[in-house]
C-alpha positions as CSV (number, residue, x, y, z in Angstrom):
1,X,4.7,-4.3,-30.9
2,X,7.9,-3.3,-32.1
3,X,11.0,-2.3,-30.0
4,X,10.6,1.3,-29.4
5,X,7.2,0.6,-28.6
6,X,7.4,-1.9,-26.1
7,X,10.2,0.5,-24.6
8,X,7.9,3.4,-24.6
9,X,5.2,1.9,-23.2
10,X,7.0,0.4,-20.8
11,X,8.4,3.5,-19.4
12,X,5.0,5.0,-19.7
13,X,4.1,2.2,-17.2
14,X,6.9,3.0,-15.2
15,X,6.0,6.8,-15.3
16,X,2.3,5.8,-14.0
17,X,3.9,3.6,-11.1
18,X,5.7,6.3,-10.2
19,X,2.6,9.3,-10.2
20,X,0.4,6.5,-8.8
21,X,2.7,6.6,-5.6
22,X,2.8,10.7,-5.9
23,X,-0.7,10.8,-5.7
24,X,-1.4,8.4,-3.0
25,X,1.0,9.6,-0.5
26,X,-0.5,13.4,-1.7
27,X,-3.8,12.0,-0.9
28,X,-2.8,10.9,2.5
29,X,-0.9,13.9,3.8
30,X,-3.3,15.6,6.4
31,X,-4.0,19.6,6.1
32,X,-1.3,22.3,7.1
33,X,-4.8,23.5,9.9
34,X,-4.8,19.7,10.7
35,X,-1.2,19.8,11.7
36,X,-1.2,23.3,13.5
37,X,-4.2,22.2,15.0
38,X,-2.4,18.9,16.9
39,X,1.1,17.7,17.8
40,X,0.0,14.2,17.1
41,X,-0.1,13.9,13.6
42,X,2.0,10.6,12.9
43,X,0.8,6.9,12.6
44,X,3.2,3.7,12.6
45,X,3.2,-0.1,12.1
46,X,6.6,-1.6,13.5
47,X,6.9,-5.4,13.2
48,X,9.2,-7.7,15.3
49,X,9.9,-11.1,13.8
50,X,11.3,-13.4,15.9
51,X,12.6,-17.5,15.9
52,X,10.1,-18.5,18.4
53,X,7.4,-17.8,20.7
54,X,9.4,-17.3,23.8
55,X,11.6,-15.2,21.9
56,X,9.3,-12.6,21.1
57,X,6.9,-12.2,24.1
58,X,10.3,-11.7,25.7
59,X,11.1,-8.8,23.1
60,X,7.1,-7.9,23.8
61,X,7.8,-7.4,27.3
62,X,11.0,-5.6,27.1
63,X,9.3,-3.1,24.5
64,X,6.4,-2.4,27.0
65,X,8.7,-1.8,29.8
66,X,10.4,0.9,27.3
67,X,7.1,2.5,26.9
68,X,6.4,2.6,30.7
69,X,9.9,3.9,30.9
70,X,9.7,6.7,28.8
71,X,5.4,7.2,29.7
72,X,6.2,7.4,33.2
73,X,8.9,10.3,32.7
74,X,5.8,12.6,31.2
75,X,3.4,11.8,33.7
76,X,6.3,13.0,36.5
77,X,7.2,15.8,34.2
78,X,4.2,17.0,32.5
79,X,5.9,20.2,31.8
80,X,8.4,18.3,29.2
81,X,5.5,18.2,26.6
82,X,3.7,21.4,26.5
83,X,6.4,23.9,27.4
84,X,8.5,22.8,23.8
85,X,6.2,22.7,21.3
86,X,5.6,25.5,19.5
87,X,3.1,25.6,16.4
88,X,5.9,25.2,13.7
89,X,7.6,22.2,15.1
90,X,6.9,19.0,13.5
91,X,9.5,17.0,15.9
92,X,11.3,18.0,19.0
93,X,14.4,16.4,20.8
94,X,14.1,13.2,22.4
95,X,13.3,12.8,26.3
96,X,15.6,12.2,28.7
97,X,14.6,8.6,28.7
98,X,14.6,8.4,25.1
99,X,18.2,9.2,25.7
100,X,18.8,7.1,28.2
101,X,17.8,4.0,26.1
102,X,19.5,5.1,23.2
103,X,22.6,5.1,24.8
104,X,21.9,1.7,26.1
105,X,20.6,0.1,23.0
106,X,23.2,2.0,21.1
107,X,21.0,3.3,18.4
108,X,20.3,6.5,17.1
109,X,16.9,8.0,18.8
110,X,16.7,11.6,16.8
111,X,12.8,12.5,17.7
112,X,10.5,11.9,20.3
113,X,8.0,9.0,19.7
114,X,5.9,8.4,22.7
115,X,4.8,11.2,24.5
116,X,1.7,9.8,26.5
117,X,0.5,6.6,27.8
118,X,-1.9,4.4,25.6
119,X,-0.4,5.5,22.0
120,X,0.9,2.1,20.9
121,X,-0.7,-1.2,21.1
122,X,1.8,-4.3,21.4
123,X,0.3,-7.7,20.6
124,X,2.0,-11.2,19.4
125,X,0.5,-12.5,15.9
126,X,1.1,-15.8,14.1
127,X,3.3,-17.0,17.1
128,X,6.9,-15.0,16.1
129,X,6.0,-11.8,15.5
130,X,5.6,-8.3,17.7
131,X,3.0,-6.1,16.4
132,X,3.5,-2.2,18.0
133,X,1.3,0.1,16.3
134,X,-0.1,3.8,17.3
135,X,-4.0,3.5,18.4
136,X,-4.6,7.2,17.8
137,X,-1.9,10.0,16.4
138,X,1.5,10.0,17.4
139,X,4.6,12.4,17.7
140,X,7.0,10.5,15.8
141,X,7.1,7.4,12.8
142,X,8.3,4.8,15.5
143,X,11.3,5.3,14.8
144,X,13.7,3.8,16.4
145,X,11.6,0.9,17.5
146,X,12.8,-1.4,14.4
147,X,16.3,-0.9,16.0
148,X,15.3,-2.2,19.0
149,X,13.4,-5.2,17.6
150,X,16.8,-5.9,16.0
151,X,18.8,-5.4,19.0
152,X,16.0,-7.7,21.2
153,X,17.3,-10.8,18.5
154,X,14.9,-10.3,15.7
155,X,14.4,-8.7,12.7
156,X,12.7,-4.9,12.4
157,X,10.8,-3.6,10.2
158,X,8.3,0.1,9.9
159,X,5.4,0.8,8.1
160,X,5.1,4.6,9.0
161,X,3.3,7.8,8.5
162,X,5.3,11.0,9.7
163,X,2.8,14.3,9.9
164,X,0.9,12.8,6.4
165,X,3.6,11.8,4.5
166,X,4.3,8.2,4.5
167,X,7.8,7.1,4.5
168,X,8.3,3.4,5.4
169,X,6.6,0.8,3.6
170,X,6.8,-3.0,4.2
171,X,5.4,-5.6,1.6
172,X,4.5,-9.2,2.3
173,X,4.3,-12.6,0.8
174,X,1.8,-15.1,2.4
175,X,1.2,-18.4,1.9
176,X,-1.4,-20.8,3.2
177,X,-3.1,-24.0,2.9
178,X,-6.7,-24.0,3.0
179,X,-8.7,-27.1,4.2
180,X,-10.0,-28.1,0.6
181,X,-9.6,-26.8,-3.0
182,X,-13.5,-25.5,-2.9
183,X,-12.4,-23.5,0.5
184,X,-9.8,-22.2,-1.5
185,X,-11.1,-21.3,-4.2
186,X,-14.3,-19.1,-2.6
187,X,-10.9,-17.0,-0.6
188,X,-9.3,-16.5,-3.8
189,X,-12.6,-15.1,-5.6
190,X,-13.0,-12.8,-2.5
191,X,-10.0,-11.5,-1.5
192,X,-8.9,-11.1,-5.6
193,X,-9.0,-7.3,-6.4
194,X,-6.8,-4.8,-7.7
195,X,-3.6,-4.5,-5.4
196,X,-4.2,-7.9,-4.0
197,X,-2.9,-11.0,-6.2
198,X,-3.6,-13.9,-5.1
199,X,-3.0,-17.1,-6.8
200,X,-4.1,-20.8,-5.7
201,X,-2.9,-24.5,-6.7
202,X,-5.2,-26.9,-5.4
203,X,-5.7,-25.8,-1.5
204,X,-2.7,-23.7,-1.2
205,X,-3.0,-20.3,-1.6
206,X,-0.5,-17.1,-2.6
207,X,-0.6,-14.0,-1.5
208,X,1.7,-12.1,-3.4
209,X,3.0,-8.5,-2.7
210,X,0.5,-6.9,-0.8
211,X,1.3,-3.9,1.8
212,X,1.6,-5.0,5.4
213,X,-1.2,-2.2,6.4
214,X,-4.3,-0.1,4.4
215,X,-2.1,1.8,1.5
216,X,-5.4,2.0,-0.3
217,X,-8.3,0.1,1.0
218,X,-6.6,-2.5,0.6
219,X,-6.7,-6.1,3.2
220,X,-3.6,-5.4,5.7
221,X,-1.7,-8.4,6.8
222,X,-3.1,-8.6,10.5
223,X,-6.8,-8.4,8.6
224,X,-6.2,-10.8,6.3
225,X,-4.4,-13.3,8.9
226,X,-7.5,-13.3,11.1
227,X,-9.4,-14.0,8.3
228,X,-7.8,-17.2,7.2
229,X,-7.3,-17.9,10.8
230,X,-11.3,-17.8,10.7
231,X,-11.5,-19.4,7.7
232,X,-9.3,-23.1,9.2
233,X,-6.4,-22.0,6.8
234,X,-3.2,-23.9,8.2
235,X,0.8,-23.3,7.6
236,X,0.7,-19.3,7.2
237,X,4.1,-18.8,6.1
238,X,5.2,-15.0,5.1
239,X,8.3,-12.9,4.4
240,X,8.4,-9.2,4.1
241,X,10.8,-6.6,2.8
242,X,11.0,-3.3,3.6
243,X,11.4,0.5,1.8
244,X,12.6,3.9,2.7
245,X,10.9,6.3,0.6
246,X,13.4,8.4,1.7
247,X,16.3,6.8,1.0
248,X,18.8,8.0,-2.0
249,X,18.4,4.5,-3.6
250,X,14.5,3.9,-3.4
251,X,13.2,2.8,-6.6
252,X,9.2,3.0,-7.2
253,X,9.9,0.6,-9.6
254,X,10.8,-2.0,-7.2
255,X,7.3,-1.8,-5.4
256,X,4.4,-4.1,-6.9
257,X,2.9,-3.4,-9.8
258,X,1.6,-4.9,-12.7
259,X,3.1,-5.4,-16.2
260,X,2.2,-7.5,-19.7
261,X,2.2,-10.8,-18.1
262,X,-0.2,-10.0,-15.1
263,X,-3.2,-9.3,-18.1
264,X,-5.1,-12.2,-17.0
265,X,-5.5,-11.1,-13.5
266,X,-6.2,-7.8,-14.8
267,X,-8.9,-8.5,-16.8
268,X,-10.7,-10.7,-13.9
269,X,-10.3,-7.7,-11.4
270,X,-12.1,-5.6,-13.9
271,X,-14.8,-7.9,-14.4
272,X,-15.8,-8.4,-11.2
273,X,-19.4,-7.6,-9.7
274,X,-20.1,-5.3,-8.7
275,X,-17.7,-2.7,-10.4
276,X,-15.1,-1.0,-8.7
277,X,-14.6,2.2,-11.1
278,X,-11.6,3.4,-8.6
279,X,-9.9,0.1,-9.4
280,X,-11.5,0.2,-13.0
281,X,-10.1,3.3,-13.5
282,X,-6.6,2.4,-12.4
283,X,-6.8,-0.7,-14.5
284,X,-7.7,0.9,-17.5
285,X,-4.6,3.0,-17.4
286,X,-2.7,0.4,-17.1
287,X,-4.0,-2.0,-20.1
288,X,-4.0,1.2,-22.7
289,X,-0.3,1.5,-21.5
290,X,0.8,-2.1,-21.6
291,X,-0.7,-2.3,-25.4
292,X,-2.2,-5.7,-25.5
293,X,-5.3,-6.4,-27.4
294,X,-6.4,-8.7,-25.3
295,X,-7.7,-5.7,-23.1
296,X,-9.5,-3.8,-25.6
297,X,-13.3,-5.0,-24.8
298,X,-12.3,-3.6,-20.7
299,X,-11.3,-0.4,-22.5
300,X,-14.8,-0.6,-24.5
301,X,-16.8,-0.9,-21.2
302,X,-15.0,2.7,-20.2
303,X,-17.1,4.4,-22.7
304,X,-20.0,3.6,-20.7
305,X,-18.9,4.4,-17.3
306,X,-21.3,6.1,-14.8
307,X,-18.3,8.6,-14.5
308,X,-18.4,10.9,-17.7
309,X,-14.5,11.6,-16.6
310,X,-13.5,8.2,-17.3
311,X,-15.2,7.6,-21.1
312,X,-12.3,10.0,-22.4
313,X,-10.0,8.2,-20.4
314,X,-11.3,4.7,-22.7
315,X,-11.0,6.2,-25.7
316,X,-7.3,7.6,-24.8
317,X,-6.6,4.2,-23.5
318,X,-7.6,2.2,-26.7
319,X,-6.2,4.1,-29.1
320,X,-2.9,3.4,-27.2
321,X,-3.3,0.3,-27.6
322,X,-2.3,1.6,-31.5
323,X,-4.1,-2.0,-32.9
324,X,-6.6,-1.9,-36.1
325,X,-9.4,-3.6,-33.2
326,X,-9.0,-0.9,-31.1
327,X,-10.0,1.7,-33.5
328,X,-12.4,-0.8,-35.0
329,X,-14.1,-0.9,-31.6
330,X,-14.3,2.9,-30.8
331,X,-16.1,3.2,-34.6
332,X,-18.2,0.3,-33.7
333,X,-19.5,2.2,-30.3
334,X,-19.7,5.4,-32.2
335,X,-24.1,3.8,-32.0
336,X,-24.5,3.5,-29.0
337,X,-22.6,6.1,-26.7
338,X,-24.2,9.0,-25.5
339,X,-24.1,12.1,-27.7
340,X,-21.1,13.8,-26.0
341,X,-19.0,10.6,-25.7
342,X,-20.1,10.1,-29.4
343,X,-18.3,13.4,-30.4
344,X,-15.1,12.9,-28.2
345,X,-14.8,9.3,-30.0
346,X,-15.3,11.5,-33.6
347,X,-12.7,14.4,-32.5
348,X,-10.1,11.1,-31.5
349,X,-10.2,9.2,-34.5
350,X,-10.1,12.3,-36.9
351,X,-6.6,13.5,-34.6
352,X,-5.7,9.7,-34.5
353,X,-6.2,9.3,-38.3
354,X,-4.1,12.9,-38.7
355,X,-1.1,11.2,-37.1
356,X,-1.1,8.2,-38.9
């Protein structure tokens, strides 16, 4: 591939990336009636990790007494919830208490979070870390819990979803070490899919950029734990990094996703059984764009799809691929496609043949 080519398609990749994250966040924003119909319409994830045990059931137990704090002020003033909202607020001020603590923790507090009892769940995990997340629908994106998991000694980070729009995202790393190379090899084959790399040398397994909750159906982190936990896995080791999808310097590009040199991994995702055409889909647009051969008989298999959407989207994809075996193989299917797919592959080659 020459230069400009590898430069195009690589900011054609880049462009997907980007739309992919458009379109996910789109598909998880709930309905203007949904909002108008509930004040609770926010969801969050905020993670505490801490040196030790003792460290964080202490931060555990201060963050519960928090909630009671703040739960107990609504129960004596049940007035202080329905006489502000109205139907076109998607936030009000914070509560007195919320105040109160923000004051003493010195952060900023700017919305109300917790306006009822039994919204959050708090739990320890893995030893060091303080897992708060909503049960059902909240007011706020947890905010500014991560501040106080930071001012409680550790370190705080929000996976959130503010009235359907999602706007903190936290990726992990894992590693583990399962009891034999067998063991890990059956966790690899399962837990392998599209949006969840995992790699393995001998018994020790990688987990490798993977969102800390469900972005997509996707494994979350306190899923997959428990299952490795089940499955006699020792020395779960992990790091996470965060993103504001609000901030002025968030970069899409800087969120996982694959490239050229992840191929190999593609192509196995693909082939697995049974087909995942979601995933095949989203792999397909990604091997036309990346341009390597080697992902031309993937592309093939489009033109068969049990979606008639996604045969056009093969033959787009393979003659991106701009190689004399991609338009080899579209003539070679020409046979055995169904009629309409048969004239969509005619109509492509005779404008692809134009052009060049």
């Amino acid at each position: 591939m020459r230069g400009s080519e590898t430069s195009d398609a690589l900011t054609s990749t880049t462009n997907l990336l980007k739309q992919k994250i458009i379109e996910d966040l789109a598909a998880m924003r709930i309905s203007i009636w949904q909002q108008f119909s509930s004040n609770h319409s926010s969801s969050f994830t905020v993670i505490g990790e801490f040196a030790t045990r003792a460290d964080a059931e202490r931060a555990a137990d201060e963050v519960r007494a928090i909630l009671k704090r703040i739960e107990d002020w609504y129960t004596e003033h049940p007035d202080g919830i329905e006489g502000v909202w109205s139907p076109w607020d998607w936030g009000q001020e914070p509560s007195p208490p919320e105040l109160e603590l923000a004051a003493q923790y010195q952060i900023q507090w700017e919305d109300e979070v917790i306006d009822s009892p039994d919204i959050t769940n708090i739990r320890i995990v893995l030893d060091r870390l303080v897992i708060m997340e909503t049960v059902r629908q909240a007011d706020g994106g947890g905010q500014p819990f991560d501040q106080i998991m930071e001012r409680l000694g550790g370190k705080g980070y929000i996976f959130s979803n503010i009235v359907g729009e999602q706007r903190g995202l936290v990726i992990f790393d894992l590693t583990c070490t399962a009891p034999d190379e067998t063991t890990a090899q059956q966790i690899r084959d399962k837990h392998l899919a599209f949006n969840q790399r995992v790699r393995r040398d001998g018994a020790k397994l990688f987990f490798d950029r993977w969102y800390f909750d469900d972005m997509d159906g996707e494994l979350s982190f306190l899923e997959l734990v428990q299952r490795l936990q089940m499955s006699n896995c020792a020395d779960i080791t992990y790091t996470f990094t965060q993103f504001d999808l609000e901030s002025d310097n968030f970069d899409a590009a800087q969120l996982p996703h694959y490239g050229r040199n992840d191929i190999d991994e593609l192509l196995e995702v693909f082939s697995k059984r049974p087909p995942d055409w979601f995933n095949r889909r989203e792999i397909a647009y990604i091997l036309g764009d990346i341009g390597d051969p080697r992902g031309i008989p993937a592309l093939v298999e489009m033109l068969y799809a049990y979606d008639p959407l996604d045969r056009p989207l093969g033959i787009r994809q393979l003659l991106r691929i701009n190689d004399p075996s991609a338009v080899q193989a579209l003539r070679d299917a020409l046979p055995t496609v169904d009629k309409t797919t048969r004239q969509l592959i005619e109509d492509a080659l005779a404008k692809f043949n134009e052009g060049n």
